[in-house]
C-alpha positions as CSV (number, residue, x, y, z in Angstrom):
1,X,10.8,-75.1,-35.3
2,X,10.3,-73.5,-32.0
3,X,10.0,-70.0,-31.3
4,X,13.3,-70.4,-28.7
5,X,15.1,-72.4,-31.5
6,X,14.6,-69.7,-33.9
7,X,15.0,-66.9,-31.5
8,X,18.7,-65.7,-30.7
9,X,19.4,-65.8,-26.7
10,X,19.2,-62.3,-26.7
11,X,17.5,-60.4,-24.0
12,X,16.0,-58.0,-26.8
13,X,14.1,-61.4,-28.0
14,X,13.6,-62.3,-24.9
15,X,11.3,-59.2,-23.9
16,X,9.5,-59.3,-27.4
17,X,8.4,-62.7,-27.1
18,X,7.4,-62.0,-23.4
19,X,5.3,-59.2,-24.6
20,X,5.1,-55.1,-23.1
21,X,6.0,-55.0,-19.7
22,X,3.5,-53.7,-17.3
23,X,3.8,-50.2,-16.3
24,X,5.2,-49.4,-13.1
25,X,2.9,-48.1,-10.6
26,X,3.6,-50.1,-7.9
27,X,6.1,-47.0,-6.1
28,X,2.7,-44.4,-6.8
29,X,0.2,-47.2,-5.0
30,X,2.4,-47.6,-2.6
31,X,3.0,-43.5,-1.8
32,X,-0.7,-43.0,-1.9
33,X,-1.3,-46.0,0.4
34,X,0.9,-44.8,2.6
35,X,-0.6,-41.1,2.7
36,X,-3.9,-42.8,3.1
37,X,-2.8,-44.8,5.8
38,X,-1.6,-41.8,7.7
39,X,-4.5,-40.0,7.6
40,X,-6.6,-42.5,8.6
41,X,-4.4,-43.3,11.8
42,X,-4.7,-39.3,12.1
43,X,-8.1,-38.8,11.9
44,X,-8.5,-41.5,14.5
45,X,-6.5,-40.5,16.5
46,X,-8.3,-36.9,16.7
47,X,-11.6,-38.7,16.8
48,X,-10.7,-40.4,19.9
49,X,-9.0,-37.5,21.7
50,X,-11.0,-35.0,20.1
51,X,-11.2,-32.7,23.3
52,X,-7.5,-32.8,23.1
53,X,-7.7,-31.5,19.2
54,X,-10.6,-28.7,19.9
55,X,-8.1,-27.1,22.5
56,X,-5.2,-26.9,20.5
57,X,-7.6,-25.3,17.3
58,X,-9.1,-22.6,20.3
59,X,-5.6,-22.2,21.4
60,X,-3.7,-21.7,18.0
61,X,-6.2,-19.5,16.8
62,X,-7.0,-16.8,19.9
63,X,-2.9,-16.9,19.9
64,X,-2.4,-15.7,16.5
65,X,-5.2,-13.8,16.4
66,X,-4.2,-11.8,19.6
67,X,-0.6,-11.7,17.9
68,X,-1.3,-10.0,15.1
69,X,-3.1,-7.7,16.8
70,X,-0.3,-7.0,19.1
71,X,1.5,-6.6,16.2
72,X,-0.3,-3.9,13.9
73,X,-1.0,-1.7,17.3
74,X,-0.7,2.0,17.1
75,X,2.9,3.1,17.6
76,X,3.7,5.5,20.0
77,X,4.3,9.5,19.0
78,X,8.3,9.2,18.5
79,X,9.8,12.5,17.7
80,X,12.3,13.2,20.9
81,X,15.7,13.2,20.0
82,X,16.9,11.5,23.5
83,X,21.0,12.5,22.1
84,X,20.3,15.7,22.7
85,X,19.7,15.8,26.3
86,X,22.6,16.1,27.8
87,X,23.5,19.3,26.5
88,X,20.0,21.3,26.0
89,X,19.5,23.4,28.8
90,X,15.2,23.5,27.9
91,X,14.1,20.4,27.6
92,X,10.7,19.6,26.9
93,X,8.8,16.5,26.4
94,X,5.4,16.7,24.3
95,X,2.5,14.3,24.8
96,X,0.1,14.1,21.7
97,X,-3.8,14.6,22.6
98,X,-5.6,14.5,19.3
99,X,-5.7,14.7,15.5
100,X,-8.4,16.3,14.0
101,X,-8.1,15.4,10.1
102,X,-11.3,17.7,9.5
103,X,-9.9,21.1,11.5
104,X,-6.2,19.6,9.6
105,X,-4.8,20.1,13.2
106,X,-2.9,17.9,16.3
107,X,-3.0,18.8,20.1
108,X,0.2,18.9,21.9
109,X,0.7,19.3,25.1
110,X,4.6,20.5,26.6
111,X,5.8,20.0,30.0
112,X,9.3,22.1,30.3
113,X,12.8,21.1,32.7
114,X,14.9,23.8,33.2
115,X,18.1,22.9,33.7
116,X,19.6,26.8,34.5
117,X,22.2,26.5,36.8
118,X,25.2,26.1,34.2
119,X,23.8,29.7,32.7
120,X,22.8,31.3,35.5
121,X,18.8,30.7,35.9
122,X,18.1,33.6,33.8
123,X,14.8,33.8,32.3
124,X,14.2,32.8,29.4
125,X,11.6,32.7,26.1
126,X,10.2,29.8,23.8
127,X,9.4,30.7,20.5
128,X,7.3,28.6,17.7
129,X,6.4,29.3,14.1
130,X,3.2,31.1,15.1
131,X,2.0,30.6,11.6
132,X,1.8,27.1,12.4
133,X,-0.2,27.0,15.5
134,X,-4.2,27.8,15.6
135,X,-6.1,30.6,17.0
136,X,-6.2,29.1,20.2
137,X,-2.3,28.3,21.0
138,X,-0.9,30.7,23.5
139,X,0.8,32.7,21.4
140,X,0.0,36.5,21.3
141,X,0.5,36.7,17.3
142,X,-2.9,34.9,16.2
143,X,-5.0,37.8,16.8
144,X,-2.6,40.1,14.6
145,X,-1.7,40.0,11.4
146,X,0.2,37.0,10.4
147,X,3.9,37.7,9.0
148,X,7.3,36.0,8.7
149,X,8.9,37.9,11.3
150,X,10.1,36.6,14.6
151,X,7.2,35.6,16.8
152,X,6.2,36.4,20.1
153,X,7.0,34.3,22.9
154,X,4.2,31.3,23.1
155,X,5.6,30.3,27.0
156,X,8.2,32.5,29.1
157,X,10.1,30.5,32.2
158,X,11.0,32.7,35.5
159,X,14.2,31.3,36.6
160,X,13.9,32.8,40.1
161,X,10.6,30.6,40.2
162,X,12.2,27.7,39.2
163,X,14.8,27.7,41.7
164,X,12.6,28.3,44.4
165,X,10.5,25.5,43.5
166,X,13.6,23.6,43.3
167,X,14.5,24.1,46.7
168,X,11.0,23.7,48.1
169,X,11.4,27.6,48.8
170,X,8.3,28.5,47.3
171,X,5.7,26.9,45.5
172,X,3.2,29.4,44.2
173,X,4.3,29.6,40.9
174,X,2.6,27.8,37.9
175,X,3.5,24.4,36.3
176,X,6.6,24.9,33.6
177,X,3.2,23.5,31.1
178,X,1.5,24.1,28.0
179,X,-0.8,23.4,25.0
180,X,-0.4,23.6,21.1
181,X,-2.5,23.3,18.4
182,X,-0.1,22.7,15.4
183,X,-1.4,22.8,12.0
184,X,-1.1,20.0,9.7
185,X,-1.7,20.0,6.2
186,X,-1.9,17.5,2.8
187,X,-0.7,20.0,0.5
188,X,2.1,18.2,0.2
189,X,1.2,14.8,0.2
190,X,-1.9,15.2,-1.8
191,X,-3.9,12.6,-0.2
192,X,-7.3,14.3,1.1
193,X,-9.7,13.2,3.9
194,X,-12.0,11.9,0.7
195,X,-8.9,9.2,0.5
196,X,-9.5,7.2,3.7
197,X,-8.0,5.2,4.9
198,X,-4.6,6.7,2.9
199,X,-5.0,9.9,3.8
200,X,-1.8,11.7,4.3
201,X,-0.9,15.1,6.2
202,X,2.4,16.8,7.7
203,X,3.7,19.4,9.5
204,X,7.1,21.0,10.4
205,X,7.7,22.2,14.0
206,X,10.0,25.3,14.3
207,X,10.9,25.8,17.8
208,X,14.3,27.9,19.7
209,X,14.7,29.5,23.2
210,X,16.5,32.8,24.1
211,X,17.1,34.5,27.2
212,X,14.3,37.3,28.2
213,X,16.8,40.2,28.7
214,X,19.7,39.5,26.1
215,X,18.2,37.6,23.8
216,X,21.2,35.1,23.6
217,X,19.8,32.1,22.1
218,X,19.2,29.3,25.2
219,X,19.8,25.3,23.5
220,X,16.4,23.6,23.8
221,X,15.6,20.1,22.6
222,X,12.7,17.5,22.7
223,X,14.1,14.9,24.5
224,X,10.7,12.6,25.2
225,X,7.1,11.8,23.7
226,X,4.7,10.6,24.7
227,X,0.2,9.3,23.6
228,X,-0.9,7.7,21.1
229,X,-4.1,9.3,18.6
230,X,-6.9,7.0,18.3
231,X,-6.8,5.4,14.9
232,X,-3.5,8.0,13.6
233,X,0.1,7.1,13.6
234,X,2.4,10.2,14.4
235,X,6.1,9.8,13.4
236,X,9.1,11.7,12.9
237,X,9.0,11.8,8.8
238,X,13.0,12.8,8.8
239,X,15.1,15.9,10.5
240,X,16.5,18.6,8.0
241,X,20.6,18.8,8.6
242,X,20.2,23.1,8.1
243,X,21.5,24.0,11.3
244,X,21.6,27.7,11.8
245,X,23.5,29.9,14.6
246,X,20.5,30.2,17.1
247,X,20.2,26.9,17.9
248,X,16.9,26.3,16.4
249,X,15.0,22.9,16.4
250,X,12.9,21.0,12.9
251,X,11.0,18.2,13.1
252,X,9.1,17.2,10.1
253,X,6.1,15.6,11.3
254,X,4.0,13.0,8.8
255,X,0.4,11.6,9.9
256,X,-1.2,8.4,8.5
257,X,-3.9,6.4,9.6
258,X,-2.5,2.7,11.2
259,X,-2.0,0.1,9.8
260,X,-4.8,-1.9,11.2
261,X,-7.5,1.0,10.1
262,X,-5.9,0.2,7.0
263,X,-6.6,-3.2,6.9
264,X,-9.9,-3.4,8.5
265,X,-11.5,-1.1,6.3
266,X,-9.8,-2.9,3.1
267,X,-11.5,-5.9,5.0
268,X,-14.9,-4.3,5.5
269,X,-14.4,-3.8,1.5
270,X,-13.7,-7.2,0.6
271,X,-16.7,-8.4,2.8
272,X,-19.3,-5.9,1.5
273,X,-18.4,-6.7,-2.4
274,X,-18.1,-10.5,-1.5
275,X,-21.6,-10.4,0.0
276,X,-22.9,-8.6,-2.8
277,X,-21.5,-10.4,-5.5
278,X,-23.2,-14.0,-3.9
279,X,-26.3,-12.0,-3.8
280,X,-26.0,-11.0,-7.8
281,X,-24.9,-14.9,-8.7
282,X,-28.1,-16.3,-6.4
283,X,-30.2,-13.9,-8.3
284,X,-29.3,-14.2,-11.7
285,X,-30.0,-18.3,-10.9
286,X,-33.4,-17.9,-9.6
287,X,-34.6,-15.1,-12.0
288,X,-33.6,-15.3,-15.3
289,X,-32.6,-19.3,-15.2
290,X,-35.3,-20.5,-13.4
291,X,-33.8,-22.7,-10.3
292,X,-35.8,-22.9,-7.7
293,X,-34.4,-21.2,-4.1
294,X,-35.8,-20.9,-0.6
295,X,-38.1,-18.1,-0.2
296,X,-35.9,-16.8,3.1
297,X,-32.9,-16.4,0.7
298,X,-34.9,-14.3,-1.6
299,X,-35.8,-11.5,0.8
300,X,-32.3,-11.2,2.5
301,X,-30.9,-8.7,0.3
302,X,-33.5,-6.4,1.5
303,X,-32.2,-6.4,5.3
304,X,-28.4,-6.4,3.8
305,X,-28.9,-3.1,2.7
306,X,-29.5,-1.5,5.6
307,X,-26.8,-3.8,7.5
308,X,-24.5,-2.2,5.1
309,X,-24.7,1.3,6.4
310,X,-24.5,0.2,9.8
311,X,-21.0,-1.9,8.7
312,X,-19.8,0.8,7.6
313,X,-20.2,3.5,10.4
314,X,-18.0,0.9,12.1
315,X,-15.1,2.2,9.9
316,X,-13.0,4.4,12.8
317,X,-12.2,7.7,11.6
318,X,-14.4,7.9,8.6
319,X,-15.8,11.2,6.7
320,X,-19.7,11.7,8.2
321,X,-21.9,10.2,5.5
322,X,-20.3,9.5,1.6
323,X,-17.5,11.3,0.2
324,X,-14.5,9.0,0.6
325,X,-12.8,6.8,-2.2
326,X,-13.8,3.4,-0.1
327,X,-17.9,4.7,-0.2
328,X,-17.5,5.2,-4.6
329,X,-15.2,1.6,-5.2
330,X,-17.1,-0.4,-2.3
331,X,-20.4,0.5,-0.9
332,X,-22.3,2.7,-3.3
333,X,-21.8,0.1,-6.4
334,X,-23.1,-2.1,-4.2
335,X,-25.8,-0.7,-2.8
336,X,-26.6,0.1,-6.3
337,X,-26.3,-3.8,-7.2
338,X,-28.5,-4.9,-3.9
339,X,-31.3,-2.9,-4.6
340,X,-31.6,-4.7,-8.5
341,X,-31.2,-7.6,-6.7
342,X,-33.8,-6.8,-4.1
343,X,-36.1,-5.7,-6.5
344,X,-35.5,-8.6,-8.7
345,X,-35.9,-11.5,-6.6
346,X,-39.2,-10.2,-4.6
347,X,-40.9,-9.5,-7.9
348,X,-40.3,-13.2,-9.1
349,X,-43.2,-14.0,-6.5
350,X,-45.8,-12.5,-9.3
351,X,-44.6,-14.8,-11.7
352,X,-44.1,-17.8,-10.4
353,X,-43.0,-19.9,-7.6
354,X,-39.6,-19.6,-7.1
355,X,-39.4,-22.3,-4.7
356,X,-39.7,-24.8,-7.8
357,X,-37.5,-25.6,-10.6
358,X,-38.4,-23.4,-13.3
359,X,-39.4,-25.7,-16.9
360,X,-36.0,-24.1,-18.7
361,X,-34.4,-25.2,-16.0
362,X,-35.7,-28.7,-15.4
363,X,-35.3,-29.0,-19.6
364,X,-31.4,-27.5,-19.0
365,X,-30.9,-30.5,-16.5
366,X,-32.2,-33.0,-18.6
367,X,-30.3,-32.2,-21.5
368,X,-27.3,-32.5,-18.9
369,X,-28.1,-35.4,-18.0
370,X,-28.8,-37.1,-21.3
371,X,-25.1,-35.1,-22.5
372,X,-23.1,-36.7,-19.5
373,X,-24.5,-40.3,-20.1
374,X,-23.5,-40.2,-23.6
375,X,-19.5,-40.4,-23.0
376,X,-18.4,-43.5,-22.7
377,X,-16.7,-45.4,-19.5
């Protein structure tokens, strides 16, 4: 009897006398023809125009790079308060010099609009907390003894000389300008010069105007700032809501290095372990396994420590010498690892060639060998 006599005309018998179907790979050929197709025709295609392809790589990379550059560029000093300005009658406008994370202190230099006529054009008196500005601010206070008392005047305005350089009357008198040198301090923020790049500091700035004779308090606001420090960002940390009845101005002032003296030391970091690191690995392979390395490759860990230093004086802002968390976590481990390594891979020349394949590692390589050709195909 035949086997389609005896089998039923089912289509279960049907599949188990026509055996296990073949797997279906025909969609995954297919896709990875297709994806090999493409990149063929691609890679063609930028082989023939390949000028073409270089430009757009130049192109797409000066771009971003100059974009995120543009992006993680200093802000600049914002702590005016612009609202303000139609109502103040002293208006003053600061321009920041300098921060000087060492002395813990920031130049400020004031230029003053008096804007008198609605009072009179009396003269009048600006006042900050001399306990915040260094010896050499104008105020009179920082050669006496420092108290919590009302301070002395640090810049009195003449009315009559500002109306008669108003009106082009007379112009003898001095520029309505000045220079600070407010404190700042990390005892609040904890974060010390020895934590570059996250070094923190802040300041509050206490300011109020009053009119020379009476006394009677004078509105005064900072309506515009101006400068950038070099390597510091200077913003406006938040402005206390205490108002009192003298018309008295706060601005809490916070200092941190920018973001991009953030990032490229953290890069300078990276780098400097990186390099050391493929240093270590190249001479744990040539000295204590045995493979044989070019003799230039030996002796460059020599000149990488003193290109080390000199990567690291790059760092803007940077304590003078070692003392900061970046010197103890990045470039005195390995400085400490390079000079092993050094050490290490120029006495190998006395005891043996290191250009050569050591024997335990010519033996390693055979047993390798003899390991990978015993699995089977």
């Amino acid at each position: 009897m035949s086997m389609t006599r005896a089998c039923p005309r089912t289509r279960g018998c049907y599949k188990r006398l026509a055996g296990p179907a073949p797997p279906r790979e025909r969609p995954r050929w297919q896709a990875r023809s297709k994806i090999a197709y493409y990149y063929d025709l691609t890679y063609h295609y930028m082989k023939r125009h390949w000028i073409i392809f270089c430009a757009v790589i130049l192109a797409t990379i000066v771009s971003g790079s100059l974009a995120i550059g543009w992006a993680f560029r200093l802000k600049t000093f914002n702590i005016a308060d612009p609202g303000s300005m139609a109502h103040s009658i002293v208006k003053l406008s600061a321009n920041i010099v300098n921060v000087d994370p060492i002395g813990q202190e920031m130049i400020l230099d004031w230029v003053i609009k008096y804007d008198c006529e609605s009072i009179g054009c009396p003269d009048a008196n600006i006042y900050f907390d001399s306990n915040i500005l260094r010896t050499d601010s104008g105020s009179t206070t920082n050669s006496q003894v420092q108290t919590n008392v009302k301070p002395d005047p640090i810049f009195t305005i003449n009315g009559g000389n500002v109306l008669a350089m108003r009106n082009n009357t007379d112009r003898r008198s001095s520029s309505l300008t000045f220079r600070t040198n407010v404190a700042i301090s990390n005892a609040n923020t904890h974060r010390t010069l020895q934590s570059y790049p996250f070094d923190k500091y802040d300041t509050e700035l206490v300011l109020f105007a009053e009119e020379a004779i009476t006394n009677n308090s004078v509105s005064i606001a900072i309506v515009k700032t101006t400068g950038i420090a070099v390597g510091f960002s200077v913003q406006l940390h938040n402005t206390t809501n205490d108002e009192d009845n003298f018309g008295t101005v706060i601005k809490n002032i916070e200092v941190t290095r920018g973001a991009v003296v953030r990032l490229y030391a953290i890069f300078i970091v990276l780098v400097i372990w990186l390099v050391t690191l493929t240093f270590m690995a190249t001479c744990v392979i040539c000295v204590f396994f045995g493979k044989g390395v070019s003799s230039g490759v030996l002796v460059l860990p020599m000149g990488t420590l003193f290109a080390f230093t000199q990567l690291r004086s790059t760092l803007p802002g940077a304590p003078v010498g070692f003392g900061a968390v970046i010197d103890f976590m990045g470039l005195l481990p390995c400085l400490a690892i390079l000079t092993f390594c050094s050490v290490f891979m120029t006495a190998v020349f006395l005891h043996r060639n290191p250009e050569k394949d050591a024997p335990g590692w010519q033996r390693a390589k055979l047993r390798a060998g003899r390991r990978s050709s015993s699995y089977p195909v």
